[in-house]
N, C-alpha and C positions, 0 to 999 in steps of 0.2 A: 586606558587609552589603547592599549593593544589590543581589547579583546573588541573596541570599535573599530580599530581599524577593519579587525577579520573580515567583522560583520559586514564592513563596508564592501569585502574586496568580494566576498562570498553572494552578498545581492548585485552587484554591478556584473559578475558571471551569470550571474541566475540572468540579469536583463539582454545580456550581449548573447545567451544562449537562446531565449527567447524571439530576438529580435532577428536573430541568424536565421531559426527555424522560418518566422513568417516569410522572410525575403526570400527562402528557399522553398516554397511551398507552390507545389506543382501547379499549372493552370492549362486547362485542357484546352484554350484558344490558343494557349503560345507554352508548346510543349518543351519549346528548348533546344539546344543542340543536338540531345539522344535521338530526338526523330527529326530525319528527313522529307519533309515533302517537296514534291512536283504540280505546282500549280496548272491545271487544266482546262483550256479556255475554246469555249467553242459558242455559238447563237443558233437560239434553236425558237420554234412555233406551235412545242407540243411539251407536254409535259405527262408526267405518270402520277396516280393519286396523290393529286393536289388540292390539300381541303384548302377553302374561302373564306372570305364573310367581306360583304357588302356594307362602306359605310353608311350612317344615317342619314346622311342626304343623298344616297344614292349615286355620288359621282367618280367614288372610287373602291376598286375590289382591293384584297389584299388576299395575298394565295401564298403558298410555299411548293418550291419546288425544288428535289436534291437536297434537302435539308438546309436550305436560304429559303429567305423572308422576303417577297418582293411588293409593287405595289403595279398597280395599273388604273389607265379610266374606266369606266364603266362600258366605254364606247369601243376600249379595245387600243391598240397601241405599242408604242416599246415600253415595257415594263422597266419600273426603279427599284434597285435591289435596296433592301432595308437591311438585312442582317443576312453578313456572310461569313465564311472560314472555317473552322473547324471544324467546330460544336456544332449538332446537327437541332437543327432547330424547326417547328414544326407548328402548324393546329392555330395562323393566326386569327387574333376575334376582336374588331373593335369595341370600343366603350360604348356605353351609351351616348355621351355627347361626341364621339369620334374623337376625341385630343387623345386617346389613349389605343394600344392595341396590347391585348394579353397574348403570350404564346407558351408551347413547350420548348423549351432548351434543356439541352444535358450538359452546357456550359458548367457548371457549378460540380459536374462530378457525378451524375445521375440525370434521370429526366425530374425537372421542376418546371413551377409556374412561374416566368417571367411577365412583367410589362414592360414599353418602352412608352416615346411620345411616338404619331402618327408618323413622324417623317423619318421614324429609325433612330432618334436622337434618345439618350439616357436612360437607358436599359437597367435596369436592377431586378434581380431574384427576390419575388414572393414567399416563394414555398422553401423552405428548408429539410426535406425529407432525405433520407440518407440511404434507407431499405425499403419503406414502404412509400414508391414512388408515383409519382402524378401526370398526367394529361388530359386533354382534353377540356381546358377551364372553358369557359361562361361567366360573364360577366352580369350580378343582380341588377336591377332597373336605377337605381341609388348610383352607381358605378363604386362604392368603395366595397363591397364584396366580390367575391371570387369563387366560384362551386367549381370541383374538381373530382375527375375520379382517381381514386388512391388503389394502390396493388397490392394486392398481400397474395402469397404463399407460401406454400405449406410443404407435402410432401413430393407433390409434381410440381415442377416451375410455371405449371400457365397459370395460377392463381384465381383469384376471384377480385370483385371491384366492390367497392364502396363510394359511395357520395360525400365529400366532405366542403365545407366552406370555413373562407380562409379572407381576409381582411386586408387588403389592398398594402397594409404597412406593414405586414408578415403576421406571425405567431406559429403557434400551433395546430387551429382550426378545428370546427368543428364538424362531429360526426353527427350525418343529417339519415343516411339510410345503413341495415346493417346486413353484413353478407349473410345470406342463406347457408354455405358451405363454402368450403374452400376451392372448388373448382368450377362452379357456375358465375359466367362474367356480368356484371352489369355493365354499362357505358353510354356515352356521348349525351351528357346532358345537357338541358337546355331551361331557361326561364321563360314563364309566361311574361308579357309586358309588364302587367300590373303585379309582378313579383309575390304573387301568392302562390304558383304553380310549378314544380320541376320537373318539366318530362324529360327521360329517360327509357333506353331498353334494356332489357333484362334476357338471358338464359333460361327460357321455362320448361325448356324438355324434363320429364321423370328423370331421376333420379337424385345422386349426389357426385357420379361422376362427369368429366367433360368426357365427351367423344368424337373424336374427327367425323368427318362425311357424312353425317346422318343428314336424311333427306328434307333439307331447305323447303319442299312443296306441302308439308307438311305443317310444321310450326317448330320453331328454334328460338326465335327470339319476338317478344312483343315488349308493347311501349305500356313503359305503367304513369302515373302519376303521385308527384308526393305534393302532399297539404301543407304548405307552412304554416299556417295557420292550426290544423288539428292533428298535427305530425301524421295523420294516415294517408294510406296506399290503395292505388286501385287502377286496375290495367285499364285502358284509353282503349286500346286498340290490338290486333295480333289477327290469330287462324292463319287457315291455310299460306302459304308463303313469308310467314311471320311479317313480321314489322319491326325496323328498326331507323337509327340516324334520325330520329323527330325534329324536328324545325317547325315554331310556333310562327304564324303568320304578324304582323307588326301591331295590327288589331285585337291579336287574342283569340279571332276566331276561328282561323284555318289549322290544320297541324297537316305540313308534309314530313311524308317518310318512305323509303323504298321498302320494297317484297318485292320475293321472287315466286316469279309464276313460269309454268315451265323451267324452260333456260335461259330465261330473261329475267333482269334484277331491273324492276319496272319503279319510277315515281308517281307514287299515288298523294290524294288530297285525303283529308276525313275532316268533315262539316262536327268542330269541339258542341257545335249547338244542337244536331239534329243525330248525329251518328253515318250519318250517309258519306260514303267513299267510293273515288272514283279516279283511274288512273287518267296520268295526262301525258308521260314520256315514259316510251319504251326502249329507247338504246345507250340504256346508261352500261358501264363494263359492269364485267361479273361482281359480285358483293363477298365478302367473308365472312356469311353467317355459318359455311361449314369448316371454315378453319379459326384456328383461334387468333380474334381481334383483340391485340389489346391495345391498338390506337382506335378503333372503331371498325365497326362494319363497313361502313362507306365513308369517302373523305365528307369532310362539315360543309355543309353549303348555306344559300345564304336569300330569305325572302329580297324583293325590290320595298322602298317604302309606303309604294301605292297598293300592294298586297295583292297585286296581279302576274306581277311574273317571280320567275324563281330564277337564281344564276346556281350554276350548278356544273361539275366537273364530267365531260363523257366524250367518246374520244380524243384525249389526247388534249384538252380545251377545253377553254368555259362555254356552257350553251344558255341562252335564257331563254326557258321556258315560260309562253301566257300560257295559264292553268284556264283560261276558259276558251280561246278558240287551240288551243295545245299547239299552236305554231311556234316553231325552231326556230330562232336566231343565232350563232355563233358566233362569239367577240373574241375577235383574233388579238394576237397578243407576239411580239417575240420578247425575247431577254437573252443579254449576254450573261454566260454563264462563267465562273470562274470556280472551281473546285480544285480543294487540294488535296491531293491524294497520297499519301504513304509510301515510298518505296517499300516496296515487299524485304523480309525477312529472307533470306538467302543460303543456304548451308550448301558446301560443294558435298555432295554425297554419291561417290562410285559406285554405278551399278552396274557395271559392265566387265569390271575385273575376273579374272577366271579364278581367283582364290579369293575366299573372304570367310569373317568369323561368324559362323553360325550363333546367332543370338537365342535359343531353344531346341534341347536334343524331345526327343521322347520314344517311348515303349523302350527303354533302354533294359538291355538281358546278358548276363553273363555269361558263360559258357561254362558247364559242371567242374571244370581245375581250376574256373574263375581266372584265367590270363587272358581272355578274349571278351571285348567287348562289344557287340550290336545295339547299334540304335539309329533312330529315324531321324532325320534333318531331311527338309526345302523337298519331300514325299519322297524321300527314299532313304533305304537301308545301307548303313556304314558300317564298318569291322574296322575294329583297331586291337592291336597289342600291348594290352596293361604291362604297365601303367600310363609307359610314357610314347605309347607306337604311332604313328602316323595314320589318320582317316582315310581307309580309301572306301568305292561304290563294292558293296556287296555281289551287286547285279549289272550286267548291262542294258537294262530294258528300259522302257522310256514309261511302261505303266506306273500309278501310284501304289508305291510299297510301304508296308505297315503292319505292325505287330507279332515280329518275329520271337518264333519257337527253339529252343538247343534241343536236338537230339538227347538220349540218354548219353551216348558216348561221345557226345559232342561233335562228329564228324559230319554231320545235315541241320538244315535250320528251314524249317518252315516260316512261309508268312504269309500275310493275304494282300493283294492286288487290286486295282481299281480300273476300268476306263471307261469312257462314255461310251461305247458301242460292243465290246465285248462285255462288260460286268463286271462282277465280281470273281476272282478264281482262289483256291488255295495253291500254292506254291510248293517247291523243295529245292534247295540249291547246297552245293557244298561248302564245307567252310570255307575253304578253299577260294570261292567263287567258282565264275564262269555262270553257263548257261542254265536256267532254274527250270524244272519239273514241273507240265501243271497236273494236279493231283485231283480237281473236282473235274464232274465231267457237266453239269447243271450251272446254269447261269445263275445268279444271285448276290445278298450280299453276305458276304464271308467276315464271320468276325474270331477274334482270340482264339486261332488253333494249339493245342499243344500235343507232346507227347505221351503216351502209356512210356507206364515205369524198366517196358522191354521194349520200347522202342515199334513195337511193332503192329499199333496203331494210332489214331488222331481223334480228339474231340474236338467239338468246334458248334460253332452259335451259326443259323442262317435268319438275318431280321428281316420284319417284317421294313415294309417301302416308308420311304421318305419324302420330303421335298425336293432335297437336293439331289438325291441320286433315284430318285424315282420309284414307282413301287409294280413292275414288271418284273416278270420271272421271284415274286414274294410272297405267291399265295400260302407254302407249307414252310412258316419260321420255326424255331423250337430249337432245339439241342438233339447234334447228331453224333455218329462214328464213325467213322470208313478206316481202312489198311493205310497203312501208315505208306504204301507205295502209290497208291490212288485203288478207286474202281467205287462199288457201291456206295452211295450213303445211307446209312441207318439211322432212322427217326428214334429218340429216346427218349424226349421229353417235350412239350409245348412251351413252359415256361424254365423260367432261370435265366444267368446270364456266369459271363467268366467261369465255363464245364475247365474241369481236370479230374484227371484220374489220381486217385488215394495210392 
């Protein structure tokens, strides 16, 4: 009887500790007490990379912007906000029948695949990824699949992309293309109608590393195709100003995608039947095929259902583009906007105090009966009396000082100096302080002077130029000598570094 009671009281803790935990279990829409937000409300006519997608009856867009989900007509309007607060939410796509729209939210703790219904109502998380996270879904023509690009990295954070598809009720999903390496991205996929086709862009520059600013008028990124049907791959499209952001026309037949020509990030057309391409809008904003996208190169846009105009984000607004006489239309739009923002993290930290605790000494040197101690603090030389003596300025000069020398008898201390218009110099000052000696008579940069074991000379490094302190007056570096009072310097070596005398 007792030893059920235990049992009893032993699982009813185990439930109450359980139960405590979920009730306590952080939610990044409603973070709690610890953080404060300031809700910030303003109505605005423009917005910054805002991807789209146009529903299948053409009569309404849905966009994000600020990390809200909104919706609008097609004809333009005040927009109806679908998903707001927090969690920054992004990339929305309707279904095929339009009762559904997929998005990225980081609601859940990361970025995942959410759906909701069309009018913002009953949101639930698709994706469950925890590390290796997702954006940019597409919905298959069926509507209960979901193709997603998934992140992984390695040893640099910008990672690489894969393609995975994942089933409208969750799981784990399947892996559809596989990374090349670890730091060439794939992204922004999309379905052919007839769901046999996934275009995509891909990283095709040589090699295996990413690299910033490489030049966009060349080729960076091109559009491949994957076969659902033969699992194989085969580029659609690329060259000169690559190709990216692909969008299948609603027929199957068209593929729009931007490149950049010049320094314009232009929307082009490519005929999937004949290969023939041809721009039709040139004032989209710049694209990020030379910096690393890992929401995409360009925000998602979105064909019309008659497969004549495109809607599409550029300045500031959605513009539609007819791809055959290429006339502009722009469908204005405002929204009120409501954001909450964080009060900032705060620490009162005195910088203006005339005494304060030096957080790192360096070139720290004892003096030969080791009761004096020299060292460097905030670019200048300190003396103190070991053990327990009070820091004062070595020097009263305002140059940067560094890497102070003890005389043999301790009574002089060399060191070397810095400033942007005079250079480098070596120095000599008493222990004592007061006024310092300068000893070089040659401009340069002065490193690790010391004493001869009689005092009555100096060794010393002159380097060659730098970035930071420039490379004038650095044509003869090497290891030199001079009198320990100044006057010549004597060349003794080209190379070595940190000279002293045996």
């Amino acid at each position: 009887m007792t030893a059920r009671f235990l049992l009893s009281c032993f699982t009813l803790a185990i439930t109450i500790s359980l139960q405590s935990q979920e009730e306590t279990k952080w939610d990044v829409a409603n973070p709690g007490h610890d953080f404060t937000y300031n809700t910030h409300t303003f109505s605005t006519d423009e917005g910054t990379w805002m991807n789209l997608d146009v529903s299948p009856d053409g009569k309404t867009i849905v966009f994000d912007m600020l990390g809200d989900i909104y919706s609008v007509p097609i004809t333009g309007g005040k927009a109806k906000v679908l998903r707001s607060g927090i969690p920054f939410e992004i990339q929305p796509r309707f279904s095929p029948d339009g009762k559904y729209i997929s998005f990225t939210s980081d609601a859940g703790g990361g970025d995942n695949i959410w759906i909701m219904k069309a009018d913002g109502s009953d949101a639930k998380q698709i994706t469950k990824e925890d590390f290796r996270l997702v954006n940019n879904a597409t919905w298959m023509p069926n509507g209960n699949y979901l193709v997603a690009r998934k992140h992984f990295t390695s040893g640099r954070s910008l990672g690489a992309g894969e393609m995975w598809q994942y089933h409208i009720s969750g799981g784990s999903g399947i892996q559809l293309t596989k990374r090349s390496n670890d730091q060439k991205d794939v992204n922004e996929p999309v379905i052919s109608p007839d769901g046999r086709y996934m275009y995509y862009c891909e990283d095709v520059t040589s090699g295996s590393v990413f690299e910033y600013n490489k030049d966009a008028n060349k080729q960076i990124y091109a559009i491949k195709r994957y076969d659902f049907e033969t699992g194989k791959t085969e580029q659609v499209t690329g060259g000169p100003g690559g190709a990216a952001r692909p969008q299948v026309s609603r027929d199957g037949n068209l593929l729009a995608f931007i490149k950049r020509v010049r320094t314009k990030t232009v929307l082009y057309i490519h005929d999937l039947k004949t290969g023939e391409e041809w721009p039709v809008y040139d004032a989209l904003n710049k694209d990020q095929q030379t910096a690393w996208a890992l929401f995409g190169v360009y925000p998602n846009f979105s064909w019309m259902p008659y497969n004549e105009d495109i809607v599409i984000w550029a300045k500031g607004t959605f513009q539609k583009v007819n791809i055959k006489s290429t006339t502009v239309t722009t469908i204005p739009f405002t929204a009120d906007v409501a954001i909450a923002i964080a009060e900032r993290v705060h620490f009162e930290t005195p910088i203006d105090n005339d005494e304060f605790t030096a957080k790192m000494i360096r070139d720290a040197v004892t003096s030969p009966d080791g009761k004096t101690l020299v060292f460097r603090a905030l670019g200048y030389l300190w003396i103190k009396s070991l053990p327990n003596g009070t820091p004062k300025r070595l020097t009263m000069g305002n140059d940067f000082e560094a890497e102070p020398a003890f005389s043999p008898n301790g009574m002089e201390i060399i060191y070397v100096s810095w400033n942007d218009i005079e250079l480098g110099e070596i120095r000599k000052v008493a222990v004592k302080g007061g006024t310092a000696t300068k000893l070089t008579t040659e401009k340069g940069i002065y490193r690790t002077p010391s004493f001869s074991p009689n005092g009555q000379s100096l060794v010393f490094t002159k380097e060659d130029g730098n970035n930071d302190q420039g490379r004038a007056f650095t044509k003869n570096s090497g290891i030199y000598t001079m009198k320990s009072s100044g006057g010549e310097e004597i060349f003794l070596s080209k190379d070595g570094e940190y000279p002293m005398f045996s």
